[in-house]
N, C-alpha and C positions, 0 to 999 in steps of 0.2 A: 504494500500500500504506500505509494510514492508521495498519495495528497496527503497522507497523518506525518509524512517527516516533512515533508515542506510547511506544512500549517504548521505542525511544532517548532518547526527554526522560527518562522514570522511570528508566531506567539511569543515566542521566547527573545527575538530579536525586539517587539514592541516592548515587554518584562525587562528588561537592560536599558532600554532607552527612559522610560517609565522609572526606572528606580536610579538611574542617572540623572533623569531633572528633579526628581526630589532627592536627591545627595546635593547637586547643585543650591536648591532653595535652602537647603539647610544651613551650609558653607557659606551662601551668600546673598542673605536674604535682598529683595529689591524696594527702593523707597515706595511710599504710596504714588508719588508726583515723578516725571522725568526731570521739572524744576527745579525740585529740591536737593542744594547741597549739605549732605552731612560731613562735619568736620571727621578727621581721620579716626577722632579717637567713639567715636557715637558711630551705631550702625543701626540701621529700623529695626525693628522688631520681627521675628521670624512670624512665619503666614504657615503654624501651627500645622488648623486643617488642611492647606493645600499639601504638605510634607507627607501628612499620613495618609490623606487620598491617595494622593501620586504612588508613595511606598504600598499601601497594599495592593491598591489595581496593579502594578508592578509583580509583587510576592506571587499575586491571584492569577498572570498572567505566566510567572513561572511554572507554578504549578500545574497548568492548565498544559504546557507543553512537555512537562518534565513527562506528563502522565502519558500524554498522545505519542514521545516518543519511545518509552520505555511499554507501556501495556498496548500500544496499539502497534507501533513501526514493530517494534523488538519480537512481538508477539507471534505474528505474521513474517519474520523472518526466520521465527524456528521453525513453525511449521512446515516453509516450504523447505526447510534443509531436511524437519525426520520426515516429510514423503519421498524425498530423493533418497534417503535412506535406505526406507522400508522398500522402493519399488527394486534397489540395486540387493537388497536383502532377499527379494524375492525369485529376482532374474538370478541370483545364484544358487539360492537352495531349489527351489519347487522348479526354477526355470521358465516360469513365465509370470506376467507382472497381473497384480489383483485390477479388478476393473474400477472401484473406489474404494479411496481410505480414508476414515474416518476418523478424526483424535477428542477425547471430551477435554475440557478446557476443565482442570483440575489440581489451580492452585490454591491452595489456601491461606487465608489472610496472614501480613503480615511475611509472605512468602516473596516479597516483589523483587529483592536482589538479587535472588537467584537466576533473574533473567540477564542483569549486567554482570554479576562474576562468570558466569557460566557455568551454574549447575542448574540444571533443570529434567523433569522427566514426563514424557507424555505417553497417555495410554488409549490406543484407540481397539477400530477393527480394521481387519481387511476382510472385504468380499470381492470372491472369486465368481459366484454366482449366488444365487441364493440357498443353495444346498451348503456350499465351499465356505464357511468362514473362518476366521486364523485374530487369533488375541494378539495384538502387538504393545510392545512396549520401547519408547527410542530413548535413551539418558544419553546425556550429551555433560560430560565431568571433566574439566580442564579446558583440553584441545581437543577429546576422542570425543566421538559418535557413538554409542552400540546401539544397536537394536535386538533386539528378540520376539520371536514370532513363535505360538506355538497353534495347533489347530482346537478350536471351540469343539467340544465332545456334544 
């Protein structure tokens, strides 16, 4: 899915810029007037709400791509590495490839790094026809791949 990592950069590129002009208003608040000189040693008064608007639609816009890139891009990239897996898993043992494969999406909370260090494990089917089904399972630990397939009794 190329539009969840492109919309996660632009999220995340607006969440930077967003949290850079409220660093800026912080650092250096601006007078009420473009008239008004303040001596060096006096500066206006900081413009509170706009610092913490700005910082959380920023935070809120982080978040919002941290998620799209890790649970939606990352998500969808394993997937398509254990199908290429399981089908070269297949064309080796059995000798021919299942006609769909299926994985449940079976992480449970609080599990979500395991997508960025790389551990992860997913467990689908393969159907071969409707008689022909086979339990798979692909972990993917370090750098290696395994997969294992064995036939549904």
């Amino acid at each position: 899915m190329p539009i969840a990592l492109i919309s996660g950069l632009a999220f995340g590129l607006f969440a930077v810029f967003l949290l850079f002009w409220a660093l800026e208003n912080l650092a250096y608040p601006r007078s009420q007037t473009t008239i008004e000189a303040y001596p060096m040693d006096h500066r206006p008064p900081r413009r509170w709400l706009a610092i913490f608007v700005k910082g959380g639609l920023g935070l809120t816009m982080a978040g919002l791509a941290a998620y799209l890139c890790i649970d939606v891009f990352l998500a969808d990239r394993k997937h398509d590495e254990a199908v290429l897996e399981v089908r070269a898993l297949f064309s080796k043992k059995v000798g021919r490839e299942p006609a769909t494969i299926q994985f449940e999406r079976n992480r449970e909370p609080g599990r979500w790094y395991g997508w960025i260090i790389g551990r992860w494990e997913l467990h689908g089917t393969a159907h071969f026809d409707e008689w022909d089904v086979w339990d798979v399972t692909v972990t993917w630990s370090g750098h290696q791949i395994r997969s294992h397939a064995q036939p549904r009794k």
